[in-house]
C-alpha angles and dihedrals in degrees: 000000000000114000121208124228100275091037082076098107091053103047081055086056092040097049086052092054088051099046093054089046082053085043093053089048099057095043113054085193104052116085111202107154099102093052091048090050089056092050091039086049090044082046094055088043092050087051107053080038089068110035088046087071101024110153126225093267092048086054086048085051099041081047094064098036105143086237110051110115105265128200104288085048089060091044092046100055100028104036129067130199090012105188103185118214107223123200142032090242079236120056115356149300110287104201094208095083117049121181140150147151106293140169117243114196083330099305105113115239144165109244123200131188154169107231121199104176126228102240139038094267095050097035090061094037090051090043092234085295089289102142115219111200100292099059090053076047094051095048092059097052090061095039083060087046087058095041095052097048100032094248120153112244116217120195115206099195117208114151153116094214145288109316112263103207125141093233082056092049097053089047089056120262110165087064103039086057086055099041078052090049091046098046081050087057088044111053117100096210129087121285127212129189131193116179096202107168124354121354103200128172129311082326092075101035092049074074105023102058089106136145083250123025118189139179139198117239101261092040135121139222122171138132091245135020114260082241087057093047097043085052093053105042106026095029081226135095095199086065086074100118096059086051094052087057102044096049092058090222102164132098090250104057086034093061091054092054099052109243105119125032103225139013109223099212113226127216128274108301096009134297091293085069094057105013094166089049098052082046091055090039088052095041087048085053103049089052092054089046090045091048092046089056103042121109082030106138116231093259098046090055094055101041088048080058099050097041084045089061105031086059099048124121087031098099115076104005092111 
């Protein structure tokens, strides 16, 4: 387990606990096991303790946490017969965003997704799930694909933003993040949005302008990092968590505002705690979303979307 900056009073407790158990092991005679369960009980209490007042910079953090399910994990264990769409037909394939026709709980779908990847090799080869042109590309394709066959689209957002390269930059980004955000507008299927890690910038609402957008607990959701906003407005990054703050990035000021529809809670001390059961809870909720949409005429589906966003902010603001 890998334990965040303010966890470090239970991994100590937690290291303890698993010390005595590795005590115990070595020594037949030496029954540990009742002292353990008190550490491993002050453990669990430390740790509601602390995700039930968790500030705006400790749910960015939560929201980044290394272990955390990322996309694949969510395709792996709720899709079937996931056939992923590679390419752009322009440039090339941008393996930070996977997506493909799929079937979901035997409804078939389009699933699309940011992907960050959980070790060295993956994260580079995933680019930290910042999408460059082709993946907005990409995503369209298979947004046409949806919208040809009426099929659902589900959007599975990771990510820390839009890549900033240079080389991105050149091929068109900015407006293949806003041809991404239009065909969203445009599709006359149900959308579906799940905002399971970070939500940052265009990046993220090139996928997440959607009939129904979600988010896990710990998740995040803001037009800039809290890094990025510390850096404009404070000229300095170390300001972050006043920014964090400031930006009301999490799913719970966010629900008041208005901007997503429902908050899918996560288990005691995030969805790296429990990653089987965040997937359940999402798939659960998908299922609910889908159910909700369906018998919704083409028309009705886009004009719900628009109104949705042409509304948003309202609620709240007084």
């Amino acid at each position: 387990m890998t334990y965040l900056e303010f966890e470090k009073p239970l991994a100590d407790i937690e290291a303890k606990a698993d010390e005595l158990r590795a005590m115990g092991r070595q020594n037949d005679g030496m029954d540990v096991e009742k002292e353990a369960k008190a550490l491993d009980r002050k453990a669990g209490d430390m740790l509601n303790e602390l995700y039930r007042n968790l500030d705006p910079w400790q749910k960015t953090q939560v929201a980044r946490h290394p272990e955390r399910p990322h996309c694949r994990d969510y395709i792996d264990a709720l899709f079937t017969e996931y056939t992923p769409l590679a390419g752009d037909r322009a440039f090339g394939d941008d393996h930070a965003v996977m997506g493909g026709l799929a079937r979901f709980r035997d409804q078939p779908v389009v699933v699309i997704g940011h992907e960050k990847g959980d070790d060295t090799k993956t994260r580079i080869l995933h680019n930290f799930g910042m999408a460059r042109p082709e993946g907005y590309r990409k995503a369209i394709r298979l947004m046409d694909m949806a919208d040809r066959f009426g099929l659902p689209v589900i959007t599975l957002v990771d990510t820390p933003g839009a890549y900033p390269g240079k080389g991105a930059e050149e091929r068109g980004q900015s407006e293949a993040i806003a041809r991404s955000t239009e065909k969203c507008l445009q599709v006359g299927v149900p959308l579906i949005s799940v905002i399971i890690g970070e939500g940052g910038s265009g990046g993220a609402v090139a996928f997440a302008t959607a009939n129904r957008i979600v988010m896990l607990e710990h998740s995040i959701y803001s037009v800039i990092s809290p890094e990025g906003c510390a850096s404009i407005l404070w000229k300095d990054a170390e300001k972050m968590r006043e920014a964090a703050s400031a930006l009301r990035l999490t799913a719970q000021d966010l629900m008041k505002l208005g901007v997503i529809d429902r908050i899918i809670p996560e288990p005691a001390g995030g969805a790296q705690r429990n990653r089987q059961k965040t997937i359940e809870s999402v798939g659960d909720e998908i299922a609910s979303l889908l159910k909700g949409l369906s018998g919704k005429k083409r028309t009705e589906l886009i004009r719900d979307r628009r109104e949705k966003f042409l509304n948003m902010g309202s609620k709240g603001l007084s």
